[in-house]
Structure formats: structure tokens, C-alpha cells
MIRO-783145 format. One record per atom (N, C-alpha, C): residue number from 1; chain; atom name; x, y, z. Coordinates in pm, 1 decimal. Atoms other than C-alpha are relative to their C-alpha. Layout:
BEGIN
[atom NUM; 'A'; 'CA'; [X; Y; Z]] ...
end
This chain:
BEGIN
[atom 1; 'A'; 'N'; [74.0; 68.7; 104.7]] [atom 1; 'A'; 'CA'; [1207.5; -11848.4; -7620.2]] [atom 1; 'A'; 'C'; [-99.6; 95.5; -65.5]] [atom 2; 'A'; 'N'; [143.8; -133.2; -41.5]] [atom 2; 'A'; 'CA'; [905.1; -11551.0; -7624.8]] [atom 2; 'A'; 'C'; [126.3; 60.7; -144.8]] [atom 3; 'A'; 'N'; [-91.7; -88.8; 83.6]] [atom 3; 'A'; 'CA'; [1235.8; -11330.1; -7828.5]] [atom 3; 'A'; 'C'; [30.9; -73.6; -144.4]] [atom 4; 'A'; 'N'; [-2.5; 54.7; 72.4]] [atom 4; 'A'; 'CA'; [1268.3; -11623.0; -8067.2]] [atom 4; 'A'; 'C'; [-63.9; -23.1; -79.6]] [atom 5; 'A'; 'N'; [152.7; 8.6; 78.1]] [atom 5; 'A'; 'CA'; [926.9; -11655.9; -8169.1]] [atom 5; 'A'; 'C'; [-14.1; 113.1; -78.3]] [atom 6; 'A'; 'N'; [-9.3; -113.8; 15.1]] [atom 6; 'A'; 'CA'; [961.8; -11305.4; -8208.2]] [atom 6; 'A'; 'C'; [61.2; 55.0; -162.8]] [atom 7; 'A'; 'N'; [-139.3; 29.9; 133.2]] [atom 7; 'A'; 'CA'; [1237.1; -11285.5; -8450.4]] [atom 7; 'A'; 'C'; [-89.1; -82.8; -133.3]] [atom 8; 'A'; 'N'; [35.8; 84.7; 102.6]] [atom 8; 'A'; 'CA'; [1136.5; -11574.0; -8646.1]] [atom 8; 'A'; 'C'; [-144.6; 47.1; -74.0]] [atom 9; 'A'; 'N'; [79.4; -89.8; 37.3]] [atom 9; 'A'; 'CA'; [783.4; -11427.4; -8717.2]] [atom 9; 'A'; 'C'; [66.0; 119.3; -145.7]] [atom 10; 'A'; 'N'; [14.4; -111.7; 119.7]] [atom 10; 'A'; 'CA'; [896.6; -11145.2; -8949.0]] [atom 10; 'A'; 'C'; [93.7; -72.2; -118.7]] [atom 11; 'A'; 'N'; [-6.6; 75.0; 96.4]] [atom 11; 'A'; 'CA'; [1062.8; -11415.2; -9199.1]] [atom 11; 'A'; 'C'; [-106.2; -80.1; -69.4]] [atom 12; 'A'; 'N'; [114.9; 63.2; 79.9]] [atom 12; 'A'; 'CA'; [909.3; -11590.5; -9501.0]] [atom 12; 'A'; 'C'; [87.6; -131.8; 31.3]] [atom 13; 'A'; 'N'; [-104.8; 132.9; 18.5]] [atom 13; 'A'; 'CA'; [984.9; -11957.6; -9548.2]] [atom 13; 'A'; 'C'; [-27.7; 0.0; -129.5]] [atom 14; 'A'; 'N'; [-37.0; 4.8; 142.5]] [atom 14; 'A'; 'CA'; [1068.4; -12007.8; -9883.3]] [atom 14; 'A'; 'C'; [-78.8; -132.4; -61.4]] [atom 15; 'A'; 'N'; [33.6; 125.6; 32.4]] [atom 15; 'A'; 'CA'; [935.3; -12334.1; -9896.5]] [atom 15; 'A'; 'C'; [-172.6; 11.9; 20.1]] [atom 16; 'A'; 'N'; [172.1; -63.2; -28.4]] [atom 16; 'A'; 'CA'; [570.3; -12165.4; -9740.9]] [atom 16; 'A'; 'C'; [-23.1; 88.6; -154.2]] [atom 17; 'A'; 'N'; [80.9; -73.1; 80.9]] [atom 17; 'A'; 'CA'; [556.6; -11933.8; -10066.7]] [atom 17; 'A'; 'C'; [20.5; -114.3; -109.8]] [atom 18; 'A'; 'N'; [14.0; 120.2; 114.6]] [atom 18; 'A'; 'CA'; [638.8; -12237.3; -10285.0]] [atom 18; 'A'; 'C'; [-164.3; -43.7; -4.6]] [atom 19; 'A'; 'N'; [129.0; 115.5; -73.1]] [atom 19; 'A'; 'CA'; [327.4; -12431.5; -10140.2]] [atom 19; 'A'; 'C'; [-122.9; 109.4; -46.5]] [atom 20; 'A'; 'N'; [130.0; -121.5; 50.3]] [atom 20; 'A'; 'CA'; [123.5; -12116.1; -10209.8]] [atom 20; 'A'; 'C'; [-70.1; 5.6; -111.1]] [atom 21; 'A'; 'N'; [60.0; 50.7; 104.4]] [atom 21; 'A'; 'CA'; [97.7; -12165.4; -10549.1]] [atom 21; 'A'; 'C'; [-90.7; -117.1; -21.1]] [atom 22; 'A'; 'N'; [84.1; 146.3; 31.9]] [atom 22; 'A'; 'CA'; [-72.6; -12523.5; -10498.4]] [atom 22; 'A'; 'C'; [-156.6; 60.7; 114.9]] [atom 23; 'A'; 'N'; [126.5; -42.0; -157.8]] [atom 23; 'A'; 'CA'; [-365.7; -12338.1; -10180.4]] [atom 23; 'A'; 'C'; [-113.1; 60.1; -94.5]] [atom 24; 'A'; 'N'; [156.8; -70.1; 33.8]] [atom 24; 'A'; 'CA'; [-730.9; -12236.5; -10232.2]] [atom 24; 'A'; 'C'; [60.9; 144.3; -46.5]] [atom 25; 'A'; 'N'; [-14.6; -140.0; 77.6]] [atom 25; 'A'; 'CA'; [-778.7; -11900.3; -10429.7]] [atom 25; 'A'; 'C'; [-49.5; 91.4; 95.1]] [atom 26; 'A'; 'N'; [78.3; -74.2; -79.8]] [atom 26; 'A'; 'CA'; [-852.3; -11632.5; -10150.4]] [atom 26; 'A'; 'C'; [-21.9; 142.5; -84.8]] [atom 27; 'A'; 'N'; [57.3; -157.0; 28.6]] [atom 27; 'A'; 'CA'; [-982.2; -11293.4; -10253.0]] [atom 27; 'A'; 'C'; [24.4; 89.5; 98.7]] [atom 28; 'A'; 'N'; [-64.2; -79.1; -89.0]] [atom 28; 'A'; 'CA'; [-849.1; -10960.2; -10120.4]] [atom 28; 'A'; 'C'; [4.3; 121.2; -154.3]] [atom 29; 'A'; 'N'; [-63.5; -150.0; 127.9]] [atom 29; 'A'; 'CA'; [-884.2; -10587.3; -10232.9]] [atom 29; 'A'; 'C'; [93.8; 93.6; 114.3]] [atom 30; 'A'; 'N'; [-88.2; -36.2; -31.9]] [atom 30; 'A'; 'CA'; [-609.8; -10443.9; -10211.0]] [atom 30; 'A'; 'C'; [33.3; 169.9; -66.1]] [atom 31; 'A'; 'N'; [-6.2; -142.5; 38.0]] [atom 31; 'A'; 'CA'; [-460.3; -10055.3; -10249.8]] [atom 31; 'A'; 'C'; [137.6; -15.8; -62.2]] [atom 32; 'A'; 'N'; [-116.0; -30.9; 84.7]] [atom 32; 'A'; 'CA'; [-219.8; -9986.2; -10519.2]] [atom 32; 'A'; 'C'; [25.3; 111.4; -15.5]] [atom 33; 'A'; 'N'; [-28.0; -104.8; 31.1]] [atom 33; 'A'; 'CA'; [-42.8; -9707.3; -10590.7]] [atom 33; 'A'; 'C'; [35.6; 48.7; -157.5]] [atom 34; 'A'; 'N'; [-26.4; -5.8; 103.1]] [atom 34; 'A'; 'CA'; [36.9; -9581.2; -10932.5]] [atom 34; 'A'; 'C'; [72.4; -53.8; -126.7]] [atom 35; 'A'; 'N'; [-99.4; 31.0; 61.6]] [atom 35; 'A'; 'CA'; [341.7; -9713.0; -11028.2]] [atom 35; 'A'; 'C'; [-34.9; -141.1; 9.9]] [atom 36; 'A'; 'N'; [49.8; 100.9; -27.6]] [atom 36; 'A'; 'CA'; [238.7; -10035.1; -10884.1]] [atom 36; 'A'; 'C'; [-105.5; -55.1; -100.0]] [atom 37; 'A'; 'N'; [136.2; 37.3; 112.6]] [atom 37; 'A'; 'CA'; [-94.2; -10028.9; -11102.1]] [atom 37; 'A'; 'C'; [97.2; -30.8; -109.5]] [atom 38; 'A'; 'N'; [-68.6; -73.0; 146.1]] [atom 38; 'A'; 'CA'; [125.8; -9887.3; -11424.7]] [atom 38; 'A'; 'C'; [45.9; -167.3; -53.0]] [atom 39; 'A'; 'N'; [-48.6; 112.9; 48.9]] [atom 39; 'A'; 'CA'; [358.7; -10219.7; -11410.4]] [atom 39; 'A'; 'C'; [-49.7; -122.8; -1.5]] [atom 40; 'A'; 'N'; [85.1; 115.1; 1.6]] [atom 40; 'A'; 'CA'; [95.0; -10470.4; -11324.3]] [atom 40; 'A'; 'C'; [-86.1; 7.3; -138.0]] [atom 41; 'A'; 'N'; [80.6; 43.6; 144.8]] [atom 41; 'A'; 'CA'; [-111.5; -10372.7; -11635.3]] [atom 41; 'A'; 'C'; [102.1; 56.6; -113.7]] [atom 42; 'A'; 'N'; [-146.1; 70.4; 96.0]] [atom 42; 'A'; 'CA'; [275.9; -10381.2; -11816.3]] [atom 42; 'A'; 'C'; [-47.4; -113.1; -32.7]] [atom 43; 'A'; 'N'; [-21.9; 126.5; -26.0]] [atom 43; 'A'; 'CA'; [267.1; -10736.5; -11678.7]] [atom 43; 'A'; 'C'; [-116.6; -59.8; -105.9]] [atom 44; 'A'; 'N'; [162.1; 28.4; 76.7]] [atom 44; 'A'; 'CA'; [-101.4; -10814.8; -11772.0]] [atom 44; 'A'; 'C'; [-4.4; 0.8; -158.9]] [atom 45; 'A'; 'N'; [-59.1; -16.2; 153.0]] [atom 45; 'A'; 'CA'; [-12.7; -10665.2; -12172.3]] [atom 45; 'A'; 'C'; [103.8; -97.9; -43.1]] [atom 46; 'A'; 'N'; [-111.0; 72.2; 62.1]] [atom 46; 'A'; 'CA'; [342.9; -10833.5; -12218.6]] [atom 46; 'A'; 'C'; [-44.6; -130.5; 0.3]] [atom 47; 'A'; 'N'; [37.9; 159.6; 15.5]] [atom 47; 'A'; 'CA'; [176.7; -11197.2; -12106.4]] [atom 47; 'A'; 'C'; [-133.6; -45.8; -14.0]] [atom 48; 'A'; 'N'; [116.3; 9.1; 45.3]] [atom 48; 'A'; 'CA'; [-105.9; -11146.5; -12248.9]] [atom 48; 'A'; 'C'; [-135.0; -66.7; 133.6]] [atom 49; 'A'; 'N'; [129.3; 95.9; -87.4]] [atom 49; 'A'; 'CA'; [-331.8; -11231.5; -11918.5]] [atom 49; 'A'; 'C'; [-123.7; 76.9; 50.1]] [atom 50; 'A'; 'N'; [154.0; -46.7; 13.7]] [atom 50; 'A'; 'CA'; [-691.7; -11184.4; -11844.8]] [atom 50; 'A'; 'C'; [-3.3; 127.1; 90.6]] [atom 51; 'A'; 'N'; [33.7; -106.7; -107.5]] [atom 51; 'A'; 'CA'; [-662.4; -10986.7; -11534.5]] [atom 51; 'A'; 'C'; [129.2; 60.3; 106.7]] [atom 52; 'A'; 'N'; [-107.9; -36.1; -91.2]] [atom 52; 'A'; 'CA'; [-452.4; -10822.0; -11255.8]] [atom 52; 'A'; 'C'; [25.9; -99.5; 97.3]] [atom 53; 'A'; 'N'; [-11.6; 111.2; -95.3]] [atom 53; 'A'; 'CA'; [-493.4; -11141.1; -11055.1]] [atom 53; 'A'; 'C'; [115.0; -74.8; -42.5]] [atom 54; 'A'; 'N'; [-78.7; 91.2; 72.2]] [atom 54; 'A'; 'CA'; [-318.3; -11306.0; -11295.2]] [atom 54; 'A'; 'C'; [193.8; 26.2; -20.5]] [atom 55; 'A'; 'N'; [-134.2; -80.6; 46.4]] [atom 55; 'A'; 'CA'; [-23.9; -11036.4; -11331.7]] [atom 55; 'A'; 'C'; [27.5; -24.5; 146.9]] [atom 56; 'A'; 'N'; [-36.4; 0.9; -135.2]] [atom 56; 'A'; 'CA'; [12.4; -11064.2; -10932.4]] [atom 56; 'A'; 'C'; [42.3; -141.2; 59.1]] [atom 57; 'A'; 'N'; [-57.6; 166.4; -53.1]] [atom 57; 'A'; 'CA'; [41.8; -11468.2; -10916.6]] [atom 57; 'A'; 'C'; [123.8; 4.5; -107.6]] [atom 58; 'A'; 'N'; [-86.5; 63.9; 90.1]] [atom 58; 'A'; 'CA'; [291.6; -11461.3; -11209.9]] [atom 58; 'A'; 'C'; [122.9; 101.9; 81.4]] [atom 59; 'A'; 'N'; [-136.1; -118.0; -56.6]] [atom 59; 'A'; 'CA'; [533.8; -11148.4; -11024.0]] [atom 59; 'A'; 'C'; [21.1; -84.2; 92.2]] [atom 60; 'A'; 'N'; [-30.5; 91.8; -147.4]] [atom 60; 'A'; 'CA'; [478.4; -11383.2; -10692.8]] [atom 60; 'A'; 'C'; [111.4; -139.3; -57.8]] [atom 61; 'A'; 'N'; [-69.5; 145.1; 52.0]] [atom 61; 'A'; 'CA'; [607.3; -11695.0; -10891.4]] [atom 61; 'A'; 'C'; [114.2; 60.7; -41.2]] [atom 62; 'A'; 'N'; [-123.1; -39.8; 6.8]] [atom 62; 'A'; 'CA'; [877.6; -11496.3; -11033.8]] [atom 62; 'A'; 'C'; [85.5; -2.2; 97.0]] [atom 63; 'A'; 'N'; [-96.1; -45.6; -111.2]] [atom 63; 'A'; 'CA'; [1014.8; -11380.2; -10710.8]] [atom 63; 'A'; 'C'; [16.7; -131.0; 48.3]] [atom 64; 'A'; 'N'; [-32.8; 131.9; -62.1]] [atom 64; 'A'; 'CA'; [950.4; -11731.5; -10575.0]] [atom 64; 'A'; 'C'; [139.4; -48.6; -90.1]] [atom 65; 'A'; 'N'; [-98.7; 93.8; 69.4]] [atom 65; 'A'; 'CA'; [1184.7; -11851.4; -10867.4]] [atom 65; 'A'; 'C'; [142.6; 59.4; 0.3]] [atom 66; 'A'; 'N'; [-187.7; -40.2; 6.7]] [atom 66; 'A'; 'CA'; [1470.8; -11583.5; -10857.1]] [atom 66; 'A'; 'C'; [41.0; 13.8; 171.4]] [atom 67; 'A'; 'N'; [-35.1; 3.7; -148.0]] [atom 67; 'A'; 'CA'; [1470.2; -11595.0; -10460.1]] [atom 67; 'A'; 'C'; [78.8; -165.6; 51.3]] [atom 68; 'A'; 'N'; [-42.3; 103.9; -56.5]] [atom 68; 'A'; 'CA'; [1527.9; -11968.4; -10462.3]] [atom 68; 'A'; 'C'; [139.4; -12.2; -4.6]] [atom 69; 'A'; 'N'; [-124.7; 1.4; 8.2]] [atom 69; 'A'; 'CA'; [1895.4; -12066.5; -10372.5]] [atom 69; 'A'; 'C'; [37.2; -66.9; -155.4]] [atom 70; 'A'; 'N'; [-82.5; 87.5; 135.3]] [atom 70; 'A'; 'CA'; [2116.9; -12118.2; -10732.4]] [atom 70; 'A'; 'C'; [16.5; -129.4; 12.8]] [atom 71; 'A'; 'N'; [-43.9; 183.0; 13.6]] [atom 71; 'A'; 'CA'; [2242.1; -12444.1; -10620.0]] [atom 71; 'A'; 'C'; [-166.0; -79.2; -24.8]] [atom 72; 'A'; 'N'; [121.6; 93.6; 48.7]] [atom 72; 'A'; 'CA'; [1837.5; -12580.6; -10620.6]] [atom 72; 'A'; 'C'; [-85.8; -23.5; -115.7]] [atom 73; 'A'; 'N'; [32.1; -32.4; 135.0]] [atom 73; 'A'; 'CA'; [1773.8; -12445.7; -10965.9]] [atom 73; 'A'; 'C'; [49.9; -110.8; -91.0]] [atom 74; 'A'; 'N'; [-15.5; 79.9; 62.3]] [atom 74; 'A'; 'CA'; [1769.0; -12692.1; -11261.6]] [atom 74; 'A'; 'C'; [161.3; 33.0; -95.3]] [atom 75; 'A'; 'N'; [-98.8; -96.8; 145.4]] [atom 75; 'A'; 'CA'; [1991.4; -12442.5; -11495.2]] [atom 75; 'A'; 'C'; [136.2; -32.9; 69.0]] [atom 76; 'A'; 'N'; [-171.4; 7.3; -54.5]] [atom 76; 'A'; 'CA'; [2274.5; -12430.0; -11243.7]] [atom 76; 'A'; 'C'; [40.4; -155.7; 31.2]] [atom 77; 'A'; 'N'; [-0.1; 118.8; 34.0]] [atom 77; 'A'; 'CA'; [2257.2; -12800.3; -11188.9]] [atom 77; 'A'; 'C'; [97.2; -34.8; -96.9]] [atom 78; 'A'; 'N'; [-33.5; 71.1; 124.6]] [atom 78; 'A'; 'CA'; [2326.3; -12866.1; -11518.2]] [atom 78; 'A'; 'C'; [108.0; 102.1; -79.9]] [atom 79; 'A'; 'N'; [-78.8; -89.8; 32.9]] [atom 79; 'A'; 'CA'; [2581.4; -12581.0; -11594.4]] [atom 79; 'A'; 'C'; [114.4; -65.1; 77.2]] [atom 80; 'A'; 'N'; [-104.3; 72.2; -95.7]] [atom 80; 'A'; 'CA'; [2782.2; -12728.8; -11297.9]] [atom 80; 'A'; 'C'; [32.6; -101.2; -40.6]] [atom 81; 'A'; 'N'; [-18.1; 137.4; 21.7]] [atom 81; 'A'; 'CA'; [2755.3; -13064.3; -11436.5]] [atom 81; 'A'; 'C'; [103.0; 26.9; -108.6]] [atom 82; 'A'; 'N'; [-53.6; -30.3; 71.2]] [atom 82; 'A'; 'CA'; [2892.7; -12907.8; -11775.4]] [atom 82; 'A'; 'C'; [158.7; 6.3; 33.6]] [atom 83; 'A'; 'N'; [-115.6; -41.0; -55.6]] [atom 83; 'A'; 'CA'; [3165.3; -12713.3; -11608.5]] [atom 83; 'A'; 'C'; [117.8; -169.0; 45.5]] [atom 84; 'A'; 'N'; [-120.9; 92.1; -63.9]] [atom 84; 'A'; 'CA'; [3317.0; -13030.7; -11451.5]] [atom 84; 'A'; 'C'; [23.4; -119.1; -134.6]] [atom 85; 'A'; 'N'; [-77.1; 109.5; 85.8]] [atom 85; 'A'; 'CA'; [3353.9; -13255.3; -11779.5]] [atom 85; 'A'; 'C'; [82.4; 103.1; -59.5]] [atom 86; 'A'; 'N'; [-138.1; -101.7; 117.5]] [atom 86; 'A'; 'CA'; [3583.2; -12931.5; -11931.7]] [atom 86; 'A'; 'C'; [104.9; -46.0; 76.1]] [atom 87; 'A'; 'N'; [-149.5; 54.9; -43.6]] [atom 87; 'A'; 'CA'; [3938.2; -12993.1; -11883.8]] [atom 87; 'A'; 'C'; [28.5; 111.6; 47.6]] [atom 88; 'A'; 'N'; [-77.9; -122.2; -86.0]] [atom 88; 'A'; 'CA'; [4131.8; -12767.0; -11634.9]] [atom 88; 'A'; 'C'; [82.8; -34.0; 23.5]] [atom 89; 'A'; 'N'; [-179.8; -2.8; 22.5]] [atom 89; 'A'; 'CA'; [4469.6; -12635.8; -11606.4]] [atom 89; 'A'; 'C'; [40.0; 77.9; 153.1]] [atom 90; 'A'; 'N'; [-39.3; -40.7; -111.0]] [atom 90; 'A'; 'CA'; [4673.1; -12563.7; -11301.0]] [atom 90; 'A'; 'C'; [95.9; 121.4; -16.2]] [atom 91; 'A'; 'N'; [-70.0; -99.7; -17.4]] [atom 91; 'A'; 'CA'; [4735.1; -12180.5; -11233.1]] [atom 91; 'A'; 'C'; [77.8; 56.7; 122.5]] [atom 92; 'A'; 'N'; [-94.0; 10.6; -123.3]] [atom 92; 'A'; 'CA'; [5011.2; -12092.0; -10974.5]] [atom 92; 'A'; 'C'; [-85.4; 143.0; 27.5]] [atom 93; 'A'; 'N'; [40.4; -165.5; 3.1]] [atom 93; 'A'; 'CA'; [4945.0; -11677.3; -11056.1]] [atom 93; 'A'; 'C'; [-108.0; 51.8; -71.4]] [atom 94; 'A'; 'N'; [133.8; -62.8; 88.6]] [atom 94; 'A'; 'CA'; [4595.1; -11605.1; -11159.5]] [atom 94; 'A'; 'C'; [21.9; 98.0; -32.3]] [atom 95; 'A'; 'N'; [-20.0; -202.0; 35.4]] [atom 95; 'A'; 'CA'; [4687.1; -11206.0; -11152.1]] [atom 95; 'A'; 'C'; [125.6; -33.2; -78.4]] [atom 96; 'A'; 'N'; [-141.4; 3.6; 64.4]] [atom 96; 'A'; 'CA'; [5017.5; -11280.7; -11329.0]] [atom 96; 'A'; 'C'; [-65.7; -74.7; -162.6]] [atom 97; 'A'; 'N'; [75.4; 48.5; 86.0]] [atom 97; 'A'; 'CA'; [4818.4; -11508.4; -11571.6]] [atom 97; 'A'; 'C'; [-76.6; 100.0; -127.9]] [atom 98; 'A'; 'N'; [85.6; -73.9; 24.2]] [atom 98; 'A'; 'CA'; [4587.5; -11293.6; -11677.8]] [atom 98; 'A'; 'C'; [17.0; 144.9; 9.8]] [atom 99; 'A'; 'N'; [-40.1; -129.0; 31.6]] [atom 99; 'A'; 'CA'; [4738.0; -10970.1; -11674.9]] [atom 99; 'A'; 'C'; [-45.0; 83.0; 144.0]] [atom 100; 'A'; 'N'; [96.5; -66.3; -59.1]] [atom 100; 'A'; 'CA'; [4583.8; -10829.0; -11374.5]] [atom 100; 'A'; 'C'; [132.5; 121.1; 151.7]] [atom 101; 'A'; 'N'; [-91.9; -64.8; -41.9]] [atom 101; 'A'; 'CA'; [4923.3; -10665.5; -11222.4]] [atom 101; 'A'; 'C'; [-60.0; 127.6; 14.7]] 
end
């Protein structure tokens, strides 16, 4: 059990960095490196925001949003839904079909 705890520890839960966005604001200085700085005050310029705090919750929310599984996303949802009112045709030889010899 001790090896399990273990393990599990160095994962995120996906559903813990969701929740993050809604928690008290803690404060933390932190060490950046160059490149790190460079694209945070990218970030900061392209979305026009006040500070580097701001460029560091919006990269976090990003990752939260392209990490979440496709199927829980609204877009694919509703792409899937699409997909199944098109009409489909029954292929015996996809590679024969389609040239792929």
C-alpha cells in the first residue's frame, strides 16, 4: 500500500487543476529563466493583460483545457453529434477504395 501512495503522489488529477481556478489567490516568487520570461511577456502583449500573474493563470487554463480528454470537450460533442446525422456508405476495401495500393 506504502508503494501505491508512492506512485500515485507524482500524478496531477485533472479534476484538482480544474478546481484551481475557483481557490484563494496564493502568492509565490518564483525563478524564471529567459525563455520562460520572453514568452510570458509574449503572452501578457498578445492578451493584452495587466501582469505576469495574469499570463501564468491563462497558460495554466490553457493546458487545463487542451489536457482535458476530447470526448469531455463541448466542440467534439457536437462534431460527433454532426458526424452521425451524415449518411454513410458501406466500404468492403478502404485501401482499394481510395487508392491506397
Amino acid at each position: 500500500m506504502k508503494h501505491f501512495l508512492e506512485t500515485t503522489q507524482n500524478y496531477i488529477n485533472k479534476f484538482d487543476l480544474f478546481q484551481l481556478r475557483w481557490t484563494n489567490m496564493v502568492q509565490a516568487l518564483i525563478e524564471l529563466d529567459e525563455n520562460t520570461n520572453r514568452v510570458l511577456n509574449v503572452v501578457k502583449a498578445k492578451f493584452d493583460l495587466k501582469d505576469k500573474g495574469d499570463a501564468i493563470k491563462l497558460v495554466v487554463e490553457k493546458f487545463v483545457d487542451y489536457e482535458n480528454e476530447p470526448e469531455l470537450r463541448l466542440d467534439f460533442i457536437q462534431k460527433f453529434n454532426e458526424m452521425q446525422k451524415k449518411k454513410t456508405i458501406k466500404v468492403d476495401d478502404f485501401a482499394k477504395r481510395y487508392g491506397l495500393n
